[in-house]
N, C-alpha and C positions, 0 to 999 in steps of 0.2 A: 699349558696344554697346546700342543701343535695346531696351527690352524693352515691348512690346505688349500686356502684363497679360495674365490666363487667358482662355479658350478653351473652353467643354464639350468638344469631340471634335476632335483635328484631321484635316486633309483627311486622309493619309496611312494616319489607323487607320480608316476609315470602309468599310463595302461600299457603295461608289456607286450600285450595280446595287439594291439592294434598298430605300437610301433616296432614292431619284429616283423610283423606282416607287407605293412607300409613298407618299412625303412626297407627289406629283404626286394621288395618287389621292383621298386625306385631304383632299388640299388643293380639290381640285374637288367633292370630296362638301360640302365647308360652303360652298363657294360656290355650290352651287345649292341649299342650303338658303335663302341669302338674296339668290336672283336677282331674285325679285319686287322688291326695292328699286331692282334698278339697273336692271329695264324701265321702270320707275316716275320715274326719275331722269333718263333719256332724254326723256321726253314732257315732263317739265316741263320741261327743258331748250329742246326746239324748239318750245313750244307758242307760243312768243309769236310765231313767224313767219308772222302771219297779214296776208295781204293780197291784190290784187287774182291776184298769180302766185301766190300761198303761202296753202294753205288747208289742214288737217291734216284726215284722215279721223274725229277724235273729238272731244270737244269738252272747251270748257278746262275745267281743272280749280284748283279754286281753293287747293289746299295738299296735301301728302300723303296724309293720310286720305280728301279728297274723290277722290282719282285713285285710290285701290285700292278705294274704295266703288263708285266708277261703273263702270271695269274688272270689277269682279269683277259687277256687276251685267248689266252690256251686253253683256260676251263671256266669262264665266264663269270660273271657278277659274284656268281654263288660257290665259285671255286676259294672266296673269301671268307665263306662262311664254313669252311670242312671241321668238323665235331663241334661245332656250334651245341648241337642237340642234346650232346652230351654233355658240355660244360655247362648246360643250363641244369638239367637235370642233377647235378652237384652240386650247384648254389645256393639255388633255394633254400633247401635243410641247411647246409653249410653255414650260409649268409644266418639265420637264425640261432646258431649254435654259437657261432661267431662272437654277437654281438651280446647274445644273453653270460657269455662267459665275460666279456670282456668287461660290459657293466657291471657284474656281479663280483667280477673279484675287485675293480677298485674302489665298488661301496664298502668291501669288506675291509681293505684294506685301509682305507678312508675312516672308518669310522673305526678299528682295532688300533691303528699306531697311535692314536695320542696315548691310549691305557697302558701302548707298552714302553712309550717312551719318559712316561711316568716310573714308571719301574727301574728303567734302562738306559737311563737319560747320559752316563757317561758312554754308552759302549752305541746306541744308533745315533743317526745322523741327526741334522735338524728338520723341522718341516719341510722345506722347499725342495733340499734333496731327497728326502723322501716320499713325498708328491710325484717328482722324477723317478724316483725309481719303482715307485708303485705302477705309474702308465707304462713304462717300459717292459715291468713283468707283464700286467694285464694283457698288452699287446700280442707279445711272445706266446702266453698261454693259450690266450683265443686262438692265435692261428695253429697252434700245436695240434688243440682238440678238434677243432674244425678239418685240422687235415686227413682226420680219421676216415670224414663221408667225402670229403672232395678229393682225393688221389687216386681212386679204381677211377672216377669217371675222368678227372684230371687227363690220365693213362689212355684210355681210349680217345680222348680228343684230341690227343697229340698222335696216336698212331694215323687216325683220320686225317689230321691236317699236313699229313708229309706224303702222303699219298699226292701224288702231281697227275700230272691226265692223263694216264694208263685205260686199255681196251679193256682189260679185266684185270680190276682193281681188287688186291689179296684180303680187304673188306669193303663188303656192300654195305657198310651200315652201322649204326649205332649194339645191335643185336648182334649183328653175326660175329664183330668184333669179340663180343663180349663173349659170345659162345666160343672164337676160339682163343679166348686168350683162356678162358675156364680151361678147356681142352688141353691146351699144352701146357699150361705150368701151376693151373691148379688157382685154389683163393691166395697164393703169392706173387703171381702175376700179376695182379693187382696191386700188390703196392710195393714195386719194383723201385726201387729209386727213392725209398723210403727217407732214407737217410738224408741223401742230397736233397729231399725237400725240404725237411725240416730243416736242415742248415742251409737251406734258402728263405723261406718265408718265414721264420722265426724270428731272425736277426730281420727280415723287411717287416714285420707288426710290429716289433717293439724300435724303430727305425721310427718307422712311420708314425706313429702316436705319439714317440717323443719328442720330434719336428714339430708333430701340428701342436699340442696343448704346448709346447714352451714358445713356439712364434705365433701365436692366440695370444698366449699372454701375455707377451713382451709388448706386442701392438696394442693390447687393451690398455696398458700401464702409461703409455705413450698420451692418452684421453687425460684431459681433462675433471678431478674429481666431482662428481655432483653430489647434492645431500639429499636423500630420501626424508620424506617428511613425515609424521606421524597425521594418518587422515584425521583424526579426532584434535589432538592437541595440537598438531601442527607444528610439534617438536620434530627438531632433528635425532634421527633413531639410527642412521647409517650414512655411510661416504661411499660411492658406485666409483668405475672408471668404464661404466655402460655404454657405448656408443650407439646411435638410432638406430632401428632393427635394418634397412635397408646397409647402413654400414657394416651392421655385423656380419651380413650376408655375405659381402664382400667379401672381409678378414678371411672369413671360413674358409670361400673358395681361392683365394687366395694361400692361406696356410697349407689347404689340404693338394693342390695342386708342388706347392713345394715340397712337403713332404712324400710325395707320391715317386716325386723323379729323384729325390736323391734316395728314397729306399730302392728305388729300382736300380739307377745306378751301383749305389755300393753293392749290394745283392746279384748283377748280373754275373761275375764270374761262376758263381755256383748255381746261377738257373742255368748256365750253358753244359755247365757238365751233368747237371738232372735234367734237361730236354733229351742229351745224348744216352742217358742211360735208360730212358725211358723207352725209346723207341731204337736201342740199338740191335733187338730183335731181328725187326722189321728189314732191318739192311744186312744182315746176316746172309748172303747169297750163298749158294752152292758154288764152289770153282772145281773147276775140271782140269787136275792137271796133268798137261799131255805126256812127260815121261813115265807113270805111272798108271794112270788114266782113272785115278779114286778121286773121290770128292772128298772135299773137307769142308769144314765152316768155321766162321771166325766164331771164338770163346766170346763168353758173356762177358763183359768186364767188373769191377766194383771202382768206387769212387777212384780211389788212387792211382788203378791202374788208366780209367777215363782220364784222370788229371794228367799225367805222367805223358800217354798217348798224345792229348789234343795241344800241349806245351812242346812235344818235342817234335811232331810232325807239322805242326802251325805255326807256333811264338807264342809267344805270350798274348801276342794280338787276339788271339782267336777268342780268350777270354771275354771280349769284348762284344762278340758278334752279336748283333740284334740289339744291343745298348739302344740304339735311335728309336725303334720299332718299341722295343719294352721303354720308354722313358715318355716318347706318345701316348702309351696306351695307358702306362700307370699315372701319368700327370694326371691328365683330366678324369679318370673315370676316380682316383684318389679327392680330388679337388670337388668334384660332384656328390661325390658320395658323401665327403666330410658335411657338406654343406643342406644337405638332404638329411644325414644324422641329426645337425643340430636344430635344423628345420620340425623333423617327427617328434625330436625328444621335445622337442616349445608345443605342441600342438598335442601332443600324445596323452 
């Protein structure tokens, strides 16, 4: 029978109720502690979109430092915090959906592959890859179904945060946004960029999970075996590679903060082109052109033609844009959060 190696908590002994609520709330407090990175990471993402339709209401900025210098200069403190309100309002449910999918399908699949690989023992893999590639799905899945409630608000926090410091700004607000994005394109509107999210944060959860539980374990393997003792006989009943809780603390944030930046990294090419298609509305201007004197507006694009556009008007480089910003922001709130996981699920 396949054996899966240890586990801090499993689903079964866990209060769901207490660590969804917990973990969801933790989990949203350190991310708005390091939100400013990821408004921050948005604008240099679509800054390069500048042309005769595409004009962005701020002006470039030439690397991280200079974009939170001029920000916090032009539209002050809280100019770092634009759709904040609304990214919080998608987390919450989100963050809960998230995590009960995520546990749930690798007890399932935890406890279903030994019966099938009884069965099927010449055609699946052995345990350890299969371990692997259970966290991997689990990952992928979570963020799929979680992206259902987090991408309408996703969408309005990114229209909000490209907003620069305009007299009258095309949304006042978490609502009116929402009123007209309702307005002009309807409940599609909302999940505009569908595509390019999922082929973003899909491949960054099962990224993400697969870094942290395989550099979890590799580090734990590294300890020292100890022998659990039976309380009564004082037989030895098991061999640990347990480190003290204050070490394991460490490992966590440690692991979780490396898997946090090479999912963001690997993944940044296709957050850049779902930033741009998300809010490429918003930059849609009217041109007036003088031999004619009709207006026109630039077309909506889809993926390919985004990709197509921002390689041959920029380089390849441009793929890149906001990698520092998003690799900030997902290190540690990734590193935090892992750590605060393993934290509720010990406590839960």
């Amino acid at each position: 029978m396949a054996d899966f190696g240890e586990d801090t908590i499993d689903w079964e002994d866990m209060d769901m109720a207490r660590f969804l609520t917990v973990g969801s709330v933790i989990s949203i407090s350190i991310d708005s502690l390091l939100f400013p990175f990821d408004m921050v990471k948005t604008r240099l993402q679509v800054q390069g979109q500048r042309s005769a339709f595409s004009q962005p209401s701020f002006p470039r900025y030439y690397n991280l430092r200079h974009a939170i210098r001029t920000i916090r200069t032009q539209e002050g403190h809280f100019g770092l915090y634009k759709g904040f309100r609304a990214n919080v309002l998608g987390s919450l449910p989100a963050e809960c959906l998230y995590y009960t999918v995520y546990e749930s399908f690798k007890h399932g699949w935890k406890s279903s592959y030994p019966v099938l690989q009884e069965r099927y023992s010449t055609v699946l893999p052995d345990a350890e890859t299969a371990e692997h590639l259970g966290i991997l799905l689990a990952g992928g899945l979570a963020e799929m179904v979680s992206a259902s409630i987090w991408i309408p608000t996703d969408i309005i926090a990114q229209k909000l945060m490209v907003q620069g410091p305009l007299k009258t700004p095309k949304y006042k607000g978490v609502y009116d946004c929402l009123r007209q994005i309702a307005k002009q394109d309807g409940w599609r509107g909302f999940y505009r960029g569908w595509t390019a999210t999922a082929l973003t944060f899909v491949p960054a959860g099962a990224v993400q999970w697969t870094v942290y539980e395989s550099c979890r374990k590799q580090i734990y393997r590294q300890y020292p075996s100890s022998v659990e003792l039976d309380q009564e006989s004082l037989l030895p009943v098991a061999e640990t590679n347990t480190p003290a809780p204050l070490v394991q603390s460490c490992i966590h944030l440690f692991c979780g903060t490396v898997a946090g930046a090479t999912a963001a990294m690997v993944t940044n090419p296709m957050d850049v082109i779902k930033s741009r298609l998300q809010v490429q509305d918003y930059y849609s201007k009217q041109l007036l052109v003088s031999t004619t004197h009709q207006c026109t507006s630039a077309p909506i694009m889809g993926i390919r033609a985004m990709f197509r556009a921002t390689v041959q008007q920029e380089g390849w480089r441009a793929l890149l844009s906001g990698v520092q910003a998003r690799m900030l922001y997902q290190a540690p709130v990734c590193g935090l959060t892992m750590l605060t996981y393993e934290m509720v699920k010990l406590f839960a």
